[in-house]
C-alpha positions as a Markdown table, in Angstrom:
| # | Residue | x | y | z |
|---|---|---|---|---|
| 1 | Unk | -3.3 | 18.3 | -8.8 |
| 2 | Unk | -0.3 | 19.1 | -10.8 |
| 3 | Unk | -1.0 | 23.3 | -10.0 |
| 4 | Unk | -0.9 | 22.0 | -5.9 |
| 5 | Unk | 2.1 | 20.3 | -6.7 |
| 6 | Unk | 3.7 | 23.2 | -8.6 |
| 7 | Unk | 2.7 | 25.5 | -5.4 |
| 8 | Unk | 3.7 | 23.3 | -3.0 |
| 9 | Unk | 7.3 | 22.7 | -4.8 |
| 10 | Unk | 7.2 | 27.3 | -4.5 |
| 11 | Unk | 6.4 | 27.2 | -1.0 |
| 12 | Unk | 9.3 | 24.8 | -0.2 |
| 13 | Unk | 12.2 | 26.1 | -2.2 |
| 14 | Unk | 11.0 | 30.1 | -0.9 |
| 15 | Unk | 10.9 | 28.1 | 2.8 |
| 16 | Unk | 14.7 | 26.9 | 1.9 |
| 17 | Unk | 15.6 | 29.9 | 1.2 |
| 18 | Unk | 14.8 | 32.1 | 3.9 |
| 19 | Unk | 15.8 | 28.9 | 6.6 |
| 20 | Unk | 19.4 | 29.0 | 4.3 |
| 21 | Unk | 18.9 | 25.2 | 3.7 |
| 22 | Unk | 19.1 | 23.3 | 0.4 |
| 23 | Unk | 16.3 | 22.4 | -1.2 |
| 24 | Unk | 17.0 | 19.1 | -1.3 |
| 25 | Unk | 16.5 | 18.8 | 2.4 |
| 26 | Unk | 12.7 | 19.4 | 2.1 |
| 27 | Unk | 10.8 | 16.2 | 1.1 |
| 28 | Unk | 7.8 | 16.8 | -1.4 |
| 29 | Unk | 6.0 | 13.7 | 0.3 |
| 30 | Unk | 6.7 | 15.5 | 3.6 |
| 31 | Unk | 5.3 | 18.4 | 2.7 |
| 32 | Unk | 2.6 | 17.3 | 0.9 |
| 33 | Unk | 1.7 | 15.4 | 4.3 |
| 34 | Unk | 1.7 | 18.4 | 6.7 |
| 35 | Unk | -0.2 | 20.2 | 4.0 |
| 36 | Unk | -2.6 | 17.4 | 4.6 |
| 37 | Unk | -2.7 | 17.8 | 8.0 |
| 38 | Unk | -3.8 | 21.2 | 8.3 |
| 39 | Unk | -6.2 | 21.5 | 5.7 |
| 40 | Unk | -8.1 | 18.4 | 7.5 |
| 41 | Unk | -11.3 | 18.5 | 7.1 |
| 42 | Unk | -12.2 | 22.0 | 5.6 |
| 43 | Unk | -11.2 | 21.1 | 2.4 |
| 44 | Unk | -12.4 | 21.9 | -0.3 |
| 45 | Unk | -14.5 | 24.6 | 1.1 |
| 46 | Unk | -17.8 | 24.2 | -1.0 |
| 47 | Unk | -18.4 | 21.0 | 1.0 |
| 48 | Unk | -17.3 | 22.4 | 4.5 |
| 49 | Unk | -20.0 | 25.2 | 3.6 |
| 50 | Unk | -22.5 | 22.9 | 2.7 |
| 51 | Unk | -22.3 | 20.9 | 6.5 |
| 52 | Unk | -22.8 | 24.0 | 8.3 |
């Protein structure tokens, strides 16, 4: 969980960036929540595989 975290925290400080917003504007539980949302149901993968 910690390396998702570590990736996550990446994705929004490179997504600050480029938008020229502080990083502070982009909530981790935020984020973590859309990432939530569009994973949905095909993760993790081995199990989406094994239902098909």
């Amino acid at each position: 969980m910690l390396c998702v975290r570590q990736a996550l925290r990446h994705l929004i400080t490179d997504t600050a960036h480029r938008a020229g917003l502080p990083v502070t504007c982009i909530s981790l539980k935020s984020a973590l929540a859309a990432v939530r949302r569009t994973v949905g149901t095909d993760f993790p993968p081995r199990e989406a595989a094994a239902n098909r």
